[in-house]
C-alpha positions as CSV (number, residue, x, y, z in Angstrom):
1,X,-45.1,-67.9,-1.1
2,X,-43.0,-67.1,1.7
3,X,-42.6,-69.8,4.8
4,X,-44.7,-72.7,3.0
5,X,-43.0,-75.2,5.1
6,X,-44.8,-74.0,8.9
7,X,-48.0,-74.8,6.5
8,X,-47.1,-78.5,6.5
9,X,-48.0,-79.8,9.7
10,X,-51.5,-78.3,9.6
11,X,-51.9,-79.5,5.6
12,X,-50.6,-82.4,6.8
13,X,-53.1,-83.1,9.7
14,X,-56.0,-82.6,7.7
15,X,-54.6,-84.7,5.1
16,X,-53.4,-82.8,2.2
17,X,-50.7,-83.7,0.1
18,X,-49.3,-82.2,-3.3
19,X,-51.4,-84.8,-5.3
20,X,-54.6,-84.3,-4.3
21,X,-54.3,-80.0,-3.6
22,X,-56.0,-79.1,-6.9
23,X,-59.0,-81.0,-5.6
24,X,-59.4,-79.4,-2.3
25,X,-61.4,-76.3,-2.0
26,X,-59.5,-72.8,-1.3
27,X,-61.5,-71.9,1.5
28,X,-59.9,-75.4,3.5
29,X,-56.6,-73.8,2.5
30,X,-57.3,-70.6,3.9
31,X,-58.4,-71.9,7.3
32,X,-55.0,-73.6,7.2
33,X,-53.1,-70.4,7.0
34,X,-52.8,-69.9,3.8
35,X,-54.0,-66.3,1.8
36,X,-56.7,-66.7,-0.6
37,X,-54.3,-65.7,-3.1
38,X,-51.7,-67.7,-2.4
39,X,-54.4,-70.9,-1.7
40,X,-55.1,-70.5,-5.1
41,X,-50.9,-70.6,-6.5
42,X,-50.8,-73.5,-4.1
43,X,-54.0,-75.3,-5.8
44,X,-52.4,-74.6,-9.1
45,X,-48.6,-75.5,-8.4
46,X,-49.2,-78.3,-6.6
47,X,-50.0,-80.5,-9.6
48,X,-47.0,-79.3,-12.0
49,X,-44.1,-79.9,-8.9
50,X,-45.9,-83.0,-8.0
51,X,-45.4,-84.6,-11.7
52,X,-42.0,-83.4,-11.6
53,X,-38.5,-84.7,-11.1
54,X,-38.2,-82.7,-7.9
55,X,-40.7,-84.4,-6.0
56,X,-39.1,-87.6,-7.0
57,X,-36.3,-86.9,-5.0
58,X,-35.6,-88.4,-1.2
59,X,-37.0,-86.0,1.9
60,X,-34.3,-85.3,4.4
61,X,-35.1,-85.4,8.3
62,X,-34.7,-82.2,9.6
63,X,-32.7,-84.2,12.1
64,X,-31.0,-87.6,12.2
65,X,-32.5,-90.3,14.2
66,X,-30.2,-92.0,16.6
67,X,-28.4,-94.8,15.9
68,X,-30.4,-97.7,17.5
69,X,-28.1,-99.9,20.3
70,X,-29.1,-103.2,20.8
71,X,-28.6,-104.5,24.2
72,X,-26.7,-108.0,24.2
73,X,-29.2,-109.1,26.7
74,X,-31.8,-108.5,24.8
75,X,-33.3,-111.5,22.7
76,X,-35.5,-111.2,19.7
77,X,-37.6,-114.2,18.9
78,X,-40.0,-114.5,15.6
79,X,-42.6,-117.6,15.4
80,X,-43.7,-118.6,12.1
């Protein structure tokens, strides 16, 4: 399946992740973008690389958030 990841955003939106994808229907895949064919290697891979050790492993950002500054005029106060 070629360019998977510009899929993301709209699986995303409607909720879809790699553990439920066998469960949703193809034609909610295809109005994502997605080719009835490869709907159906996504509905079938999905399971298999989501019980693997490659999903267990850390997402990086596509790019690095800032580093936060703190003001030294700034004062944060927490009530218990």
């Amino acid at each position: 399946m070629q360019d998977a990841r510009m899929l993301e955003d709209a699986l995303s939106e409607r909720g879809y992740g790699p553990d439920i994808m066998d469960e949703v229907d193809k034609n909610d895949l295809v109005s994502c973008g997605l080719s009835n064919g490869d709907a159906l290697r996504l509905k079938r891979a999905a399971r298999i690389w989501w019980t693997s050790p490659d999903a267990k492993r850390t997402r990086r950002s596509p790019t690095p958030a800032p580093p936060i500054r703190i003001d030294d005029r700034v004062r944060i106060q927490f009530e218990k």
